[in-house]
DSSP file (Angstrom, degrees, kcal/mol; ACC not computed):
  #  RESIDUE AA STRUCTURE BP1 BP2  ACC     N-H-->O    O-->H-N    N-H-->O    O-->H-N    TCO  KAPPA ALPHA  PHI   PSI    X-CA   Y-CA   Z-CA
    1    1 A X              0   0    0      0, 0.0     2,-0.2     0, 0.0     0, 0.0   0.000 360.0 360.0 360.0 134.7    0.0    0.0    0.0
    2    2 A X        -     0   0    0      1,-0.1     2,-0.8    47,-0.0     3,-0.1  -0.476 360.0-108.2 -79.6 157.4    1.1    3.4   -0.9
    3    3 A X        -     0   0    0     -2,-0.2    -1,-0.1     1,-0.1     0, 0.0  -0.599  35.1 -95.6 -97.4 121.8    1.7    5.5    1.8
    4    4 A X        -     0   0    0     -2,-0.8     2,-0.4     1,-0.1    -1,-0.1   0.302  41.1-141.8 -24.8 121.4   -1.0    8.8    2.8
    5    5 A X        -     0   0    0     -3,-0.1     2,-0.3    44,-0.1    -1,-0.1  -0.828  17.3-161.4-100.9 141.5    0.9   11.8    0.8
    6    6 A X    >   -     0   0    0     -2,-0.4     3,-0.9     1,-0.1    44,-0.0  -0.993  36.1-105.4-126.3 121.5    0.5   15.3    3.5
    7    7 A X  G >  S+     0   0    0      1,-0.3     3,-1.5    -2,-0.3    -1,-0.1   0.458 119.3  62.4 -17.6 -32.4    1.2   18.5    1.6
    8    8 A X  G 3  S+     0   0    0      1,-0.3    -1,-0.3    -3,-0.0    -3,-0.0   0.613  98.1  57.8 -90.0  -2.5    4.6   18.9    3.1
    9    9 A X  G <  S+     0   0    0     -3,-0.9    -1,-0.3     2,-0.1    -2,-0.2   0.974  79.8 101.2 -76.8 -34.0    5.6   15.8    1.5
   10   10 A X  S <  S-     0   0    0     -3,-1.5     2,-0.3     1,-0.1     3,-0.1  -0.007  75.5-127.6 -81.3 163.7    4.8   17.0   -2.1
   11   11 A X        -     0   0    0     32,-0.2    -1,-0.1     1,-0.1     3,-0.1  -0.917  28.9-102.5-114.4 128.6    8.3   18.0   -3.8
   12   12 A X        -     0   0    0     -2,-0.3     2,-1.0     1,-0.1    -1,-0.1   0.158  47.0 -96.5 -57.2-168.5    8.3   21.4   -5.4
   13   13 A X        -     0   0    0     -3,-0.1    -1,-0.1     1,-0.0    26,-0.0  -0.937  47.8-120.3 -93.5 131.9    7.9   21.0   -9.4
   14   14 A X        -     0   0    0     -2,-1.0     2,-0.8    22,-0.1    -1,-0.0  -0.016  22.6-130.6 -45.4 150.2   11.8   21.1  -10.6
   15   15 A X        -     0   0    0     -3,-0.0    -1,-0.1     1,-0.0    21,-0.1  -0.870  28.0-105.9-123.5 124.6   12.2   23.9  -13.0
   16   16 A X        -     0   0    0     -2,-0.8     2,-0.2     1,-0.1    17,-0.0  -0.188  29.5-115.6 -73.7 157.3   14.1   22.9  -16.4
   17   17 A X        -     0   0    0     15,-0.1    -1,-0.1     1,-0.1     5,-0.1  -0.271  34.1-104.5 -88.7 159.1   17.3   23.9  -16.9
   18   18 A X        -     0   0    0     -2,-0.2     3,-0.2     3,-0.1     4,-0.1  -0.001  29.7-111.5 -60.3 173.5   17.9   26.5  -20.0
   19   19 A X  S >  S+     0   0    0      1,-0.2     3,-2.0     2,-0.2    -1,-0.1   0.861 118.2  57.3 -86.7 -77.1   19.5   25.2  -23.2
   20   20 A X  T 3  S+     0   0    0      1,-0.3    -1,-0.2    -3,-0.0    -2,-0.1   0.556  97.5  68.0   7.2 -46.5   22.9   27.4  -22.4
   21   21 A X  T 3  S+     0   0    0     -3,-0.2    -1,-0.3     2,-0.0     2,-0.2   0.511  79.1  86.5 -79.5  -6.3   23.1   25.5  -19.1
   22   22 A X    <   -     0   0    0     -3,-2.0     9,-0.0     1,-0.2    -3,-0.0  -0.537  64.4-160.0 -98.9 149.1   23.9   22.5  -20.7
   23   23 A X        -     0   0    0     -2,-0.2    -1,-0.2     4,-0.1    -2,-0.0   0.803  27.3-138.9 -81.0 -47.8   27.6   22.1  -21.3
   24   24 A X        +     0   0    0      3,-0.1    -2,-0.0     0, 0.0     7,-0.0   0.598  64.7 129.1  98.6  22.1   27.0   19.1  -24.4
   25   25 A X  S    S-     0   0    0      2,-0.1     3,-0.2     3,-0.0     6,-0.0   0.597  76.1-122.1 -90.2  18.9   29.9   17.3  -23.0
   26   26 A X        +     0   0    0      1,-0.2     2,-1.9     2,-0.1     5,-0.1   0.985  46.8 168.6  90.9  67.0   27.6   14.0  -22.9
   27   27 A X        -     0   0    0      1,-0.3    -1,-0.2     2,-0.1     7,-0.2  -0.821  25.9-148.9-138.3  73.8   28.0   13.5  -19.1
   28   28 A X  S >  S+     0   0    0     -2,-1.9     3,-1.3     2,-0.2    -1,-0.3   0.758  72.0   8.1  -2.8-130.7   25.4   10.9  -18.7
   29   29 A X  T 3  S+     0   0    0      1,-0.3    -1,-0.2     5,-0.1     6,-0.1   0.761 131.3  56.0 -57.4 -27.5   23.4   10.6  -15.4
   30   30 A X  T 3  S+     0   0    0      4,-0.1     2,-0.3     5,-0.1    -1,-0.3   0.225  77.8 117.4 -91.2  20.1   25.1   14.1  -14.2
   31   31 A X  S <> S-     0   0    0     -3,-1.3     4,-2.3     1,-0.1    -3,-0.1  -0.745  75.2-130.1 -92.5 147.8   23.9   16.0  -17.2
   32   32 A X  H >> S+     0   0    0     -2,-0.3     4,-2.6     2,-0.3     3,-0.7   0.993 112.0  58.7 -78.5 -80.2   21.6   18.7  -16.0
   33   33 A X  H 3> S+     0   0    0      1,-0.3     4,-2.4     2,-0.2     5,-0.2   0.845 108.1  45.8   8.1 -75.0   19.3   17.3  -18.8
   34   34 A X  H 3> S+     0   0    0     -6,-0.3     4,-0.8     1,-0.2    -2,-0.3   0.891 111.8  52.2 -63.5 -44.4   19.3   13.9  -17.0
   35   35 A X  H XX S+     0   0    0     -4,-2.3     4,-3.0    -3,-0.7     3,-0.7   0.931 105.1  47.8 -47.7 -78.8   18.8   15.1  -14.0
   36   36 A X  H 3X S+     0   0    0     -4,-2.6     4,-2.1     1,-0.2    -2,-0.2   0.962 106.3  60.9 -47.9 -57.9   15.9   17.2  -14.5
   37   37 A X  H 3X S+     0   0    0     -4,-2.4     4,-0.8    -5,-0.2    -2,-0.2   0.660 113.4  36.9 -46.4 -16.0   13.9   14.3  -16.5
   38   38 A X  H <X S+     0   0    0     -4,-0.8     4,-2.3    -3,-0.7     5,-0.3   0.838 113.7  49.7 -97.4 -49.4   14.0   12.2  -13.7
   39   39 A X  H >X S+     0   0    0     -4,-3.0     4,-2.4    -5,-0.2     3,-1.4   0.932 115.3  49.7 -23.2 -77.9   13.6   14.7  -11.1
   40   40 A X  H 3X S+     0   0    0     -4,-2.1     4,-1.8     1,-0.3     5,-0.5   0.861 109.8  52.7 -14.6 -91.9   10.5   15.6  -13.6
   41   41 A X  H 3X S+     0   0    0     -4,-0.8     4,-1.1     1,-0.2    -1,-0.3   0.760 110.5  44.2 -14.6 -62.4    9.4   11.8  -13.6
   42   42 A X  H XX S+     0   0    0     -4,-2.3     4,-1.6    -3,-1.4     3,-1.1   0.975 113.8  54.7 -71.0 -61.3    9.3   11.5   -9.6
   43   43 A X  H 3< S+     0   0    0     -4,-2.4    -2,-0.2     1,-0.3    -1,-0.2   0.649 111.2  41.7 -47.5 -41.2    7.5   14.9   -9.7
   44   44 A X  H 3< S+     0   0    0     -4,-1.8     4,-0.3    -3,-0.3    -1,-0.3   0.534 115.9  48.1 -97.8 -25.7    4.6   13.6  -12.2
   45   45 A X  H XX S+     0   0    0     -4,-1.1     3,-4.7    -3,-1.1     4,-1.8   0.911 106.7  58.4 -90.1 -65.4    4.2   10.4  -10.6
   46   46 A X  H 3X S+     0   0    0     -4,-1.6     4,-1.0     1,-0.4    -2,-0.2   0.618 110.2  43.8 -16.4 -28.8    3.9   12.3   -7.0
   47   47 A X  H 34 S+     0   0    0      2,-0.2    -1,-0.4    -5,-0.2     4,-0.2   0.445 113.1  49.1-119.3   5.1    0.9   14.4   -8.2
   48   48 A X  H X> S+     0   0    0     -3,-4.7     3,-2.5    -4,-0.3     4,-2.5   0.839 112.2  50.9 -52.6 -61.3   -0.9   11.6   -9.9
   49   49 A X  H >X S+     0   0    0     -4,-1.8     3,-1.3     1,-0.3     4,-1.1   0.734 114.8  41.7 -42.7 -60.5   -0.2    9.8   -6.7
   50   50 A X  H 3X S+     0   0    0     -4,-1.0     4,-0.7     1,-0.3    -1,-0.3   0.370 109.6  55.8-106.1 -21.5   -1.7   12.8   -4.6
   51   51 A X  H <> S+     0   0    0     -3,-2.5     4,-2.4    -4,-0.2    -1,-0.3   0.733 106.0  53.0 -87.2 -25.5   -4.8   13.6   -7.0
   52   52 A X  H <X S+     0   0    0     -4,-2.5     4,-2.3    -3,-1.3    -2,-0.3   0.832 116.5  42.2 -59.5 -32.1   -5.8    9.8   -6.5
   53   53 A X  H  X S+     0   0    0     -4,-1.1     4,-1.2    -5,-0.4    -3,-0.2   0.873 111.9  48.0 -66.6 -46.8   -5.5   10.8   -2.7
   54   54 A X  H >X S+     0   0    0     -4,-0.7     4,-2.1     2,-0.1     3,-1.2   0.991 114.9  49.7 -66.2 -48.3   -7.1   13.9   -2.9
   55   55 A X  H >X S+     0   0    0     -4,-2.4     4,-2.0     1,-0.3     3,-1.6   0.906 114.4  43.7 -57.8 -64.1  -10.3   12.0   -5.2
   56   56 A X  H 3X S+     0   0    0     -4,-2.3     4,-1.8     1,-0.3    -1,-0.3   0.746 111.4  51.3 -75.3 -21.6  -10.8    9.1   -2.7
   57   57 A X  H <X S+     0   0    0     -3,-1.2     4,-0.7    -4,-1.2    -1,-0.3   0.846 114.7  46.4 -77.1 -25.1  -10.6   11.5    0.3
   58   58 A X  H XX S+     0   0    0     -4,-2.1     4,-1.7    -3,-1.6     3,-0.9   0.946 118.8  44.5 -78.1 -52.9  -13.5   13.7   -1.8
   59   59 A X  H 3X>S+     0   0    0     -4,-2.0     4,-5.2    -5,-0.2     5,-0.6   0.983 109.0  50.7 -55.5 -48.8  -15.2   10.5   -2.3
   60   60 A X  H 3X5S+     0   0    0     -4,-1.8     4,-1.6     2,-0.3    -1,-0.2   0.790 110.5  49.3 -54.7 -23.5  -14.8    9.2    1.0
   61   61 A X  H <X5S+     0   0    0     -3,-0.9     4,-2.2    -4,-0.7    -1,-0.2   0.816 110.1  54.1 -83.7 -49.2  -16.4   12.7    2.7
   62   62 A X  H  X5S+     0   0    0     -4,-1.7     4,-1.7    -5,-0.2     3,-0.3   0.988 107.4  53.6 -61.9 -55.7  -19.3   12.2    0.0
   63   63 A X  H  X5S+     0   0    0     -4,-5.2     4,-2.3     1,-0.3    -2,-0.2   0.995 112.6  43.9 -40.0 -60.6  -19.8    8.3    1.6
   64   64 A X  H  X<S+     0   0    0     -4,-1.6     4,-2.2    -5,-0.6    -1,-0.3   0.850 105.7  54.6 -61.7 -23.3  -20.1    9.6    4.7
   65   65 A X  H >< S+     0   0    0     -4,-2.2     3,-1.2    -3,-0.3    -1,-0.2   0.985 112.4  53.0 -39.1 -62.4  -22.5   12.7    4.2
   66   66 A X  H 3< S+     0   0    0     -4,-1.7    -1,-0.2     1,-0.3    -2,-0.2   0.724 104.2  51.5 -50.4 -40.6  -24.6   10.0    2.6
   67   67 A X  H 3<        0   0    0     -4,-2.3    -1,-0.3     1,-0.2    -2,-0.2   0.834 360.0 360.0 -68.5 -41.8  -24.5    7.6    5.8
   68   68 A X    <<        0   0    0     -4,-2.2    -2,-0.2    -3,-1.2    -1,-0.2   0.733 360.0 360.0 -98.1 360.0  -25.6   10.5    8.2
């Protein structure tokens, strides 16, 4: 089970870096490039993750209305 995400968990959104910034010496996982797109990746799954959270806690408020 995934675990209850609480705003101060969320990770700000990474902001990509500019073409300039890039040197272009091909520098694999420590290219600024690489970097961001995974950053980027974790970010985008994080706020799936956290809109599924928010929807089932809006569902879950709507059950109970229903129940009282």
């Amino acid at each position: 089970m995934t675990r209850k995400l609480k705003p101060e968990d969320l990770m700000p959104e990474p902001v990509r870096p500019e073409s300039w910034e890039c040197c272009g010496s091909d520098c694999g996982d420590a290219c600024i490039q690489t970097i961001y797109w995974h950053e980027k990746a974790k970010y985008d799954a994080q706020q799936r993750e956290w809109k599924v959270q928010q929807e089932a806690a809006k569902n879950e408020g709507r059950l109970k209305d229903n129940h009282d």
